[in-house]
mmCIF file of the N, C-alpha and C atoms, coordinates in Angstrom:
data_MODEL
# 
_entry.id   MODEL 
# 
loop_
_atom_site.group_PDB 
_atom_site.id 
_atom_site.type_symbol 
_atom_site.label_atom_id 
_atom_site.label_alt_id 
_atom_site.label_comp_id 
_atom_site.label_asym_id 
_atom_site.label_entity_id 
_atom_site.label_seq_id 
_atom_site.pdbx_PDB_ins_code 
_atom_site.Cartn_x 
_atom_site.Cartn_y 
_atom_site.Cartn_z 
_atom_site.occupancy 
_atom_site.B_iso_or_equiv 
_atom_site.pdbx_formal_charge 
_atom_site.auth_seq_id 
_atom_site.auth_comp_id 
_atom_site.auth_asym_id 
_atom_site.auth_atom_id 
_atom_site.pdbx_PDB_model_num 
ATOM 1   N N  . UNK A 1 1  ? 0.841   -1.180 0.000   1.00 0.00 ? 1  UNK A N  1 
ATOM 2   C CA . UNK A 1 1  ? 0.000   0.000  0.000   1.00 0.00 ? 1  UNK A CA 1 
ATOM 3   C C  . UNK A 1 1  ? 0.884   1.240  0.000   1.00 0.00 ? 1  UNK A C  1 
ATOM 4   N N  . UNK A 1 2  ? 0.392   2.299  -0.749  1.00 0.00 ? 2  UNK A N  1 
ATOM 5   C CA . UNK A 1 2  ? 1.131   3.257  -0.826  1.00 0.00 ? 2  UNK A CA 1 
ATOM 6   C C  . UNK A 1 2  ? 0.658   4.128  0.015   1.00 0.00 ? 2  UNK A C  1 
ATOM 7   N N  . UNK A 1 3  ? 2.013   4.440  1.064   1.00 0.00 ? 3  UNK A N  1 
ATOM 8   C CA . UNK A 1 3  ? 1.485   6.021  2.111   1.00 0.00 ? 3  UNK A CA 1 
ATOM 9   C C  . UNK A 1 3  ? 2.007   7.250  1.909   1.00 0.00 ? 3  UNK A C  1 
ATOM 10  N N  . UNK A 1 4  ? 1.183   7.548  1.289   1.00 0.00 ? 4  UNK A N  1 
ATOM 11  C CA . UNK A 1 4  ? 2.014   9.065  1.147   1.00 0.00 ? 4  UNK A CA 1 
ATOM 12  C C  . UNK A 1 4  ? 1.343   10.355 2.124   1.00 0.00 ? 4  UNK A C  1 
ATOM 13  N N  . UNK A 1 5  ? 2.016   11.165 2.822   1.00 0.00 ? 5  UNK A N  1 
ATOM 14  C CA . UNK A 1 5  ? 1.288   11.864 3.236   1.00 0.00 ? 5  UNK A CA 1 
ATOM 15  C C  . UNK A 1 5  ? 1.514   13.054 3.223   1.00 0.00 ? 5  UNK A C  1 
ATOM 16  N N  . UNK A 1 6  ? 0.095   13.694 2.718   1.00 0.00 ? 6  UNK A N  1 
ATOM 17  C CA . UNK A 1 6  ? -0.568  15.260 2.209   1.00 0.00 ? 6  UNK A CA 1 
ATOM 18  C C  . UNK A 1 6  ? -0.703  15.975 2.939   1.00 0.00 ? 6  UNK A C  1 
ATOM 19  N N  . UNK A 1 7  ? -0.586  17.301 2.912   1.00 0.00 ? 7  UNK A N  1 
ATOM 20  C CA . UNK A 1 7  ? -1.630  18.734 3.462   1.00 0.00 ? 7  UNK A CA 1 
ATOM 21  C C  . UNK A 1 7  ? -2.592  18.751 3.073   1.00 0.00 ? 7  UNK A C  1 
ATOM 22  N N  . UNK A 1 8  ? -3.376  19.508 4.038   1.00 0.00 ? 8  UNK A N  1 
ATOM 23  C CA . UNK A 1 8  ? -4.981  19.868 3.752   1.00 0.00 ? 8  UNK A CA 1 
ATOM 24  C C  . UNK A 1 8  ? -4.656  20.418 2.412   1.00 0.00 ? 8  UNK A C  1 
ATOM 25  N N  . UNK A 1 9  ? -3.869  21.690 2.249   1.00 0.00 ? 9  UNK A N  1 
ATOM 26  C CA . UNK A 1 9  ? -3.589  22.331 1.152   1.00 0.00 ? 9  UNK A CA 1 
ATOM 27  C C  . UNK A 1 9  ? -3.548  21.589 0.182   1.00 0.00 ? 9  UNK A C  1 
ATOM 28  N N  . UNK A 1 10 ? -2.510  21.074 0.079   1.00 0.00 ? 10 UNK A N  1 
ATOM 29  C CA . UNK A 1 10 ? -2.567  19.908 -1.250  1.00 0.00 ? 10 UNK A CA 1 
ATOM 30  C C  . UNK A 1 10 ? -3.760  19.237 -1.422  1.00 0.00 ? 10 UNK A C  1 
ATOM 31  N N  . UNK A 1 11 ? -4.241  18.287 -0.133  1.00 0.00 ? 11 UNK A N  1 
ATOM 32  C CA . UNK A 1 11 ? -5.308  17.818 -0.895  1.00 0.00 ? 11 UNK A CA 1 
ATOM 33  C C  . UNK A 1 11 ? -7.169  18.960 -1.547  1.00 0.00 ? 11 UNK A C  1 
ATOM 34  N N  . UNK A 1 12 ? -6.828  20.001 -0.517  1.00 0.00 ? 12 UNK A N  1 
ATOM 35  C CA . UNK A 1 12 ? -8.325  21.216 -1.178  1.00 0.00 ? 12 UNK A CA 1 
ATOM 36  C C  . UNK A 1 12 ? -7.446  21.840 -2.703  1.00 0.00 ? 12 UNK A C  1 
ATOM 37  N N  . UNK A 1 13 ? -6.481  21.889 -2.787  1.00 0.00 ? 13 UNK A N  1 
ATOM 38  C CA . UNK A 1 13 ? -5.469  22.083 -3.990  1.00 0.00 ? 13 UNK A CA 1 
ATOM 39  C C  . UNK A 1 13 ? -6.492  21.415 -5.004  1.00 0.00 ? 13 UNK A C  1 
ATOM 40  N N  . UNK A 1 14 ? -5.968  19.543 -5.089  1.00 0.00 ? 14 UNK A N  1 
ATOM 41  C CA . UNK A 1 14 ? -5.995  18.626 -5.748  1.00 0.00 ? 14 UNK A CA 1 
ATOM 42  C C  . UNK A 1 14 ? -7.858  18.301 -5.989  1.00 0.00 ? 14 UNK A C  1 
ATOM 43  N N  . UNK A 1 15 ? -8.906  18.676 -5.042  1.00 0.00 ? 15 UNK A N  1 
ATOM 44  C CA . UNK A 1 15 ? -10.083 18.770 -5.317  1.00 0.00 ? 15 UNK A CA 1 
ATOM 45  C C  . UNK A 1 15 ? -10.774 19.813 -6.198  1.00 0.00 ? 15 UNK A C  1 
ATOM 46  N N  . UNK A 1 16 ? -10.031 21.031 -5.469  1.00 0.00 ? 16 UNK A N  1 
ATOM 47  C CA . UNK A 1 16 ? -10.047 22.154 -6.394  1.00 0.00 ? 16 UNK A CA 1 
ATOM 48  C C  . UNK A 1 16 ? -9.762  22.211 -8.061  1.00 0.00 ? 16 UNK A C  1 
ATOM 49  N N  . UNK A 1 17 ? -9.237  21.527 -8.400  1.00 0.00 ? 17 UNK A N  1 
ATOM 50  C CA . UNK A 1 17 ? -8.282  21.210 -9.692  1.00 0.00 ? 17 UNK A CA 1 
ATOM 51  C C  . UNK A 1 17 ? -9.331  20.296 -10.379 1.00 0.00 ? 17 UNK A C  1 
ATOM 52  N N  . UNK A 1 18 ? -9.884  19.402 -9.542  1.00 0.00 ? 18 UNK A N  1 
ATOM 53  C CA . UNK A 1 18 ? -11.339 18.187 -10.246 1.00 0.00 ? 18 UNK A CA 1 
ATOM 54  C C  . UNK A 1 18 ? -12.234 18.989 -9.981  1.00 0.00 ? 18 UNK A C  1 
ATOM 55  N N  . UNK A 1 19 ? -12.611 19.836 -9.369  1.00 0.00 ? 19 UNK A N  1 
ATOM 56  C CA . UNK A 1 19 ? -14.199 20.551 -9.821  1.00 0.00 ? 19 UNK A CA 1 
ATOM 57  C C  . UNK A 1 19 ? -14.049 21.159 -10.652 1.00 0.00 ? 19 UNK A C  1 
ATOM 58  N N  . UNK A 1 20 ? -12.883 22.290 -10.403 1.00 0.00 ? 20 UNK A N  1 
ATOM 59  C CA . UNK A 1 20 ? -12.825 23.226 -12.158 1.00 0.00 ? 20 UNK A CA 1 
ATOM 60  C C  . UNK A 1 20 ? -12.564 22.016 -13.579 1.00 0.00 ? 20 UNK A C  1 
ATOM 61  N N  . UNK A 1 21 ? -12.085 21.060 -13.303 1.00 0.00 ? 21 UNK A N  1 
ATOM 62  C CA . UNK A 1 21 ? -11.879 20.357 -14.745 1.00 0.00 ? 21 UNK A CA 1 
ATOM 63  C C  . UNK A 1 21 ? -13.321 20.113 -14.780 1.00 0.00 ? 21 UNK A C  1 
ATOM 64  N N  . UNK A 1 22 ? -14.198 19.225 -13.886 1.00 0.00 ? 22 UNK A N  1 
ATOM 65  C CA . UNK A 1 22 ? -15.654 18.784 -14.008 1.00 0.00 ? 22 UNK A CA 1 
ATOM 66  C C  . UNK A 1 22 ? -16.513 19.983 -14.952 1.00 0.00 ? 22 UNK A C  1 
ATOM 67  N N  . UNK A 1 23 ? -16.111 21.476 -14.155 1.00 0.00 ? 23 UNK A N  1 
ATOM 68  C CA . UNK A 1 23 ? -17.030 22.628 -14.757 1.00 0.00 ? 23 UNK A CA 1 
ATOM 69  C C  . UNK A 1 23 ? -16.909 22.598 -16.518 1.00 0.00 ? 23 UNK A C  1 
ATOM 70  N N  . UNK A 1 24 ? -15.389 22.882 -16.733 1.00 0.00 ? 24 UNK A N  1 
ATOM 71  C CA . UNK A 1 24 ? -15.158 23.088 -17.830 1.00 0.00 ? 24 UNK A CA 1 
ATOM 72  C C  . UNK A 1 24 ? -15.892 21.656 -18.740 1.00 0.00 ? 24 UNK A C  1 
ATOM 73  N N  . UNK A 1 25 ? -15.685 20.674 -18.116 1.00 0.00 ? 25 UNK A N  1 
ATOM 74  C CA . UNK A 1 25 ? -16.454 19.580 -19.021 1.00 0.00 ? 25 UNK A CA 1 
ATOM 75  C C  . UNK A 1 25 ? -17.733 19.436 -19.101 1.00 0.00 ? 25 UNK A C  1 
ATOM 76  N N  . UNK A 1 26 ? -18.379 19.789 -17.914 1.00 0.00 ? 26 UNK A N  1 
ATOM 77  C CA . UNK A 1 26 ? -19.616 20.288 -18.456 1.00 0.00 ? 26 UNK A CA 1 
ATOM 78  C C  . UNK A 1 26 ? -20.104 20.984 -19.424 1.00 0.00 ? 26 UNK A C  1 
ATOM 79  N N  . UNK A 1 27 ? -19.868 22.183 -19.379 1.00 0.00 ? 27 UNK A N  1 
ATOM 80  C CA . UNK A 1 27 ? -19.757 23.541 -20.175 1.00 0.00 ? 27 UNK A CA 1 
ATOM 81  C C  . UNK A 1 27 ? -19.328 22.727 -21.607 1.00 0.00 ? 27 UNK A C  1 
ATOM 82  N N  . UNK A 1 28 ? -18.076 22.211 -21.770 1.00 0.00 ? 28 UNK A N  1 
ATOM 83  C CA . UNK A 1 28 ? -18.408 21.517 -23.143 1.00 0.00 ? 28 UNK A CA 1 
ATOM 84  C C  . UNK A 1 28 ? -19.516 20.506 -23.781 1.00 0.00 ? 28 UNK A C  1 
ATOM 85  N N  . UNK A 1 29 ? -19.637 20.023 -22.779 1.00 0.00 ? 29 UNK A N  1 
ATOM 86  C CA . UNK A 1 29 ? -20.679 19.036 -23.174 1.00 0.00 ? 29 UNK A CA 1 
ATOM 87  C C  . UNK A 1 29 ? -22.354 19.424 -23.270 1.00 0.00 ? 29 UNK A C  1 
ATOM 88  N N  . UNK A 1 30 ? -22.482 20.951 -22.687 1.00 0.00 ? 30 UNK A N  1 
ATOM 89  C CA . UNK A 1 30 ? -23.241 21.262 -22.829 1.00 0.00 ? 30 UNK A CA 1 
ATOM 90  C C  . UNK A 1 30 ? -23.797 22.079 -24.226 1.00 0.00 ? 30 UNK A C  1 
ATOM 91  N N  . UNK A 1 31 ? -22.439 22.706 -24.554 1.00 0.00 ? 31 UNK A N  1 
ATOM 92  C CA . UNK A 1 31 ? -22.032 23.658 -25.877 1.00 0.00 ? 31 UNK A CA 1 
ATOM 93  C C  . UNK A 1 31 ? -22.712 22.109 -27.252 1.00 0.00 ? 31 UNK A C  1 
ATOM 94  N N  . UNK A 1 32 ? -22.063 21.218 -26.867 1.00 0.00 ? 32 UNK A N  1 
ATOM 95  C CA . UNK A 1 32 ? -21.901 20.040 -27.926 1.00 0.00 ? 32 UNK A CA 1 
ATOM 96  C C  . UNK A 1 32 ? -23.497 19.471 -27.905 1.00 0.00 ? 32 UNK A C  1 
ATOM 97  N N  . UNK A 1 33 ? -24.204 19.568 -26.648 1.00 0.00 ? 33 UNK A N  1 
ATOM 98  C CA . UNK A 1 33 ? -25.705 19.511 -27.180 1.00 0.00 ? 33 UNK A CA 1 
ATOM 99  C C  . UNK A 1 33 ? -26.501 20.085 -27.382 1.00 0.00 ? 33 UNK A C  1 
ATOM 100 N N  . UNK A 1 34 ? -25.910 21.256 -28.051 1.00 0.00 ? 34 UNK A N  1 
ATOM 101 C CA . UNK A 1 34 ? -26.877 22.538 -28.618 1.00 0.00 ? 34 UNK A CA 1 
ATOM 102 C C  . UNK A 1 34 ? -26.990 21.849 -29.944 1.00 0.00 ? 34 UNK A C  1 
ATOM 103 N N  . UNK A 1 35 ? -26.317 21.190 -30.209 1.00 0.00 ? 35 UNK A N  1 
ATOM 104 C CA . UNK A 1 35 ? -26.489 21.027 -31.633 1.00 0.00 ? 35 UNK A CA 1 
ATOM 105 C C  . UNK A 1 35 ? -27.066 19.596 -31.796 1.00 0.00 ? 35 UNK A C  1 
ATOM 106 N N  . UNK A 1 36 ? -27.471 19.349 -33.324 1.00 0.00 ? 36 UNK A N  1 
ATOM 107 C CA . UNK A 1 36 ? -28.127 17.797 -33.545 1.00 0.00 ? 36 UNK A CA 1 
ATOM 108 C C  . UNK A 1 36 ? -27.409 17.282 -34.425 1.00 0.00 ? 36 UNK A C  1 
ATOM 109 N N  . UNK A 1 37 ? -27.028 16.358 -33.755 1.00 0.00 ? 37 UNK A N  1 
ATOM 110 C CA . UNK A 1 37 ? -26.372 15.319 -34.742 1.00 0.00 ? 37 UNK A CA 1 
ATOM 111 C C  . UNK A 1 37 ? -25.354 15.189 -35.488 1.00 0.00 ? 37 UNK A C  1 
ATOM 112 N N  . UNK A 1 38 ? -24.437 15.937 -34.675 1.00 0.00 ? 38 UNK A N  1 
ATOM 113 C CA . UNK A 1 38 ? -23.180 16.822 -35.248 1.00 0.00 ? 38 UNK A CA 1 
ATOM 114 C C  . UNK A 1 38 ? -23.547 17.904 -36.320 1.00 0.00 ? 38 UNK A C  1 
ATOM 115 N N  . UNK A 1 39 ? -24.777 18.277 -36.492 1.00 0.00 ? 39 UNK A N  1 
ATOM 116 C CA . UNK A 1 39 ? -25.210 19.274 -37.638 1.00 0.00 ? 39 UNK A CA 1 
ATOM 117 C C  . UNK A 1 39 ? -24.801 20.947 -36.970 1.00 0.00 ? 39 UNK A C  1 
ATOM 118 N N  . UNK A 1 40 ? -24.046 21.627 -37.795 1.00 0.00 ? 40 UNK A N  1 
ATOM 119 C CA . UNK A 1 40 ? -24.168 23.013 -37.538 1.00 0.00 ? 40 UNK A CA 1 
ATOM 120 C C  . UNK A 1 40 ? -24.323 23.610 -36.612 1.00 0.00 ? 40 UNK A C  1 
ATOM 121 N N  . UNK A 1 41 ? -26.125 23.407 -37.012 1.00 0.00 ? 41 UNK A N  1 
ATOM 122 C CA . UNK A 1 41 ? -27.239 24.323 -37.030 1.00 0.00 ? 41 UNK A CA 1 
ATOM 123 C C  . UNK A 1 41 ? -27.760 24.370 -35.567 1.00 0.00 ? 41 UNK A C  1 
ATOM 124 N N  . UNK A 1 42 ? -27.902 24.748 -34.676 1.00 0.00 ? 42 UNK A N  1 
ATOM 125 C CA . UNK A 1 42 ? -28.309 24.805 -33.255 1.00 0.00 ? 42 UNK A CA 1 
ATOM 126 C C  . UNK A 1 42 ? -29.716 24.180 -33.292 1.00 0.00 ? 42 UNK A C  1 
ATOM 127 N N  . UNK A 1 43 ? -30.036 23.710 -31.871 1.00 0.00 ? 43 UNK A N  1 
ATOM 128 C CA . UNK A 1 43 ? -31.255 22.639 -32.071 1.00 0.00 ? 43 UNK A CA 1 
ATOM 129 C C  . UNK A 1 43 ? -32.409 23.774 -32.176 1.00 0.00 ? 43 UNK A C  1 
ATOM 130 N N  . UNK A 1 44 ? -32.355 25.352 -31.363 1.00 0.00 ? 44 UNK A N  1 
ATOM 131 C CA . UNK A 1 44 ? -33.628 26.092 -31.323 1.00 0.00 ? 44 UNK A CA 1 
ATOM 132 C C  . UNK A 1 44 ? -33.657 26.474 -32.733 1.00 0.00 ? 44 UNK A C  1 
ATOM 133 N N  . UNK A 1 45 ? -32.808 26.959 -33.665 1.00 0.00 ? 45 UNK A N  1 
ATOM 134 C CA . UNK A 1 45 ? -33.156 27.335 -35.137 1.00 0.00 ? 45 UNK A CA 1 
ATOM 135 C C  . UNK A 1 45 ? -33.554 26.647 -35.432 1.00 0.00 ? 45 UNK A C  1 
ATOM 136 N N  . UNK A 1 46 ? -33.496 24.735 -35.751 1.00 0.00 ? 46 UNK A N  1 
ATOM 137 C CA . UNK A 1 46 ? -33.996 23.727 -36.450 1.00 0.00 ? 46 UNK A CA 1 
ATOM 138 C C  . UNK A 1 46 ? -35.647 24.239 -35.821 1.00 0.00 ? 46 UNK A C  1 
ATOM 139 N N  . UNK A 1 47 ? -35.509 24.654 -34.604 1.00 0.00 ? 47 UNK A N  1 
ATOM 140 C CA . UNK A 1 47 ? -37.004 24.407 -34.069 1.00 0.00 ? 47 UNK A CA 1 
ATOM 141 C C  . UNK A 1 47 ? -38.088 25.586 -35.382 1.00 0.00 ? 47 UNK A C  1 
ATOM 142 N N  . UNK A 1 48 ? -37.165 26.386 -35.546 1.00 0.00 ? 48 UNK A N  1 
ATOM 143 C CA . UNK A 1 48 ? -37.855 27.729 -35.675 1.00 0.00 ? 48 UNK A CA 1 
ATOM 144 C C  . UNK A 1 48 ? -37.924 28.224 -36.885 1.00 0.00 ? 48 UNK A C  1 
ATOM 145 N N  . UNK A 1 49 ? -36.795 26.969 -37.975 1.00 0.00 ? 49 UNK A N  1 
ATOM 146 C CA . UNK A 1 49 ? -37.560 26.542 -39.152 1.00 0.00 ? 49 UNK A CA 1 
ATOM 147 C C  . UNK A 1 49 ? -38.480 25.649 -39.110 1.00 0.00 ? 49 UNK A C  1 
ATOM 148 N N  . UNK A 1 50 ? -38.815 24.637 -38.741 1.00 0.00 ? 50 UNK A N  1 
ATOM 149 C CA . UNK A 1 50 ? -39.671 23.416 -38.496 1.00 0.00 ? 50 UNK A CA 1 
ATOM 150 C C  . UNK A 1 50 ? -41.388 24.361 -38.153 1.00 0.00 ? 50 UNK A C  1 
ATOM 151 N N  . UNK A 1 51 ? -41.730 25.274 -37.031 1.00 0.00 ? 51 UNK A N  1 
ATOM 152 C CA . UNK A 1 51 ? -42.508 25.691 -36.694 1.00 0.00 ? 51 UNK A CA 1 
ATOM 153 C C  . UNK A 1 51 ? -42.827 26.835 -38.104 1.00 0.00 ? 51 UNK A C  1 
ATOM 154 N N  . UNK A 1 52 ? -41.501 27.328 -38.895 1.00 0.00 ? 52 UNK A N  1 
ATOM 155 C CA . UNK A 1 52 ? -42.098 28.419 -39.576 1.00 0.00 ? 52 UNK A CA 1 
ATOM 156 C C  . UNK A 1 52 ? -42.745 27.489 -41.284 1.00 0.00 ? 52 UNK A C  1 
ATOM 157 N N  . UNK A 1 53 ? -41.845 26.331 -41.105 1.00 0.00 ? 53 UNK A N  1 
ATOM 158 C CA . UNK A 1 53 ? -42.503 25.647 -42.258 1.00 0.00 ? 53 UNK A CA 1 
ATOM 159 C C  . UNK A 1 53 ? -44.035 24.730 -42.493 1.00 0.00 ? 53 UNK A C  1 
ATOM 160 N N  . UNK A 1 54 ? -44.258 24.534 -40.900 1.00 0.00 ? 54 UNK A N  1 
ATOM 161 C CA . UNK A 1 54 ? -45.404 23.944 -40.843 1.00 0.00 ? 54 UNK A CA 1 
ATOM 162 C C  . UNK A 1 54 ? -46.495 25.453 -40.570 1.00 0.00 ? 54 UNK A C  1 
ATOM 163 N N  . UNK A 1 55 ? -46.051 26.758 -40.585 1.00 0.00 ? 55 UNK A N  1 
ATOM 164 C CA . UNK A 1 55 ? -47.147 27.672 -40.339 1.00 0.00 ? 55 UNK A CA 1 
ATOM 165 C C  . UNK A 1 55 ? -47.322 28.563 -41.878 1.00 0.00 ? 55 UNK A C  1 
ATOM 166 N N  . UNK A 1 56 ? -46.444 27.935 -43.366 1.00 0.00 ? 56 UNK A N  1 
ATOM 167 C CA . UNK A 1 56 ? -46.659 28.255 -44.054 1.00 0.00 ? 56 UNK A CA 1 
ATOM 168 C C  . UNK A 1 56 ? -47.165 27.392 -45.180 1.00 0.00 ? 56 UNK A C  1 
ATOM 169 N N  . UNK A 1 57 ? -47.699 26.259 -44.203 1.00 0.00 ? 57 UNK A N  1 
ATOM 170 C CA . UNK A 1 57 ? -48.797 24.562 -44.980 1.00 0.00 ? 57 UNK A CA 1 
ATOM 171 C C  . UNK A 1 57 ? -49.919 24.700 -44.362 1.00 0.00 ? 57 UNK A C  1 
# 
């Protein structure tokens, strides 16, 4: 077993360091489901052709 032993510092350091990576991966993954289907086009425009094409049938 490995003992290594830390500071508080180091280890609120080393937590600190995994929430900001978590944020930033969120934030991408959130950016990446704006869109459909790897398409472009953002999912609310698809919406807002879709609604303007069915309100001109």
């Amino acid at each position: 077993m490995n003992k290594n032993n830390y500071t508080i510092d180091e280890i609120l350091s080393a937590i600190n360091e995994l929430n900001e990576k978590k944020v930033k991966e969120d934030i991408s993954i959130k950016k990446k489901s704006d869109y459909l289907f790897n398409s472009e086009i953002p999912k609310n425009t698809l919406k807002l052709i879709e609604e303007a094409e069915k309100n001109n049938n």
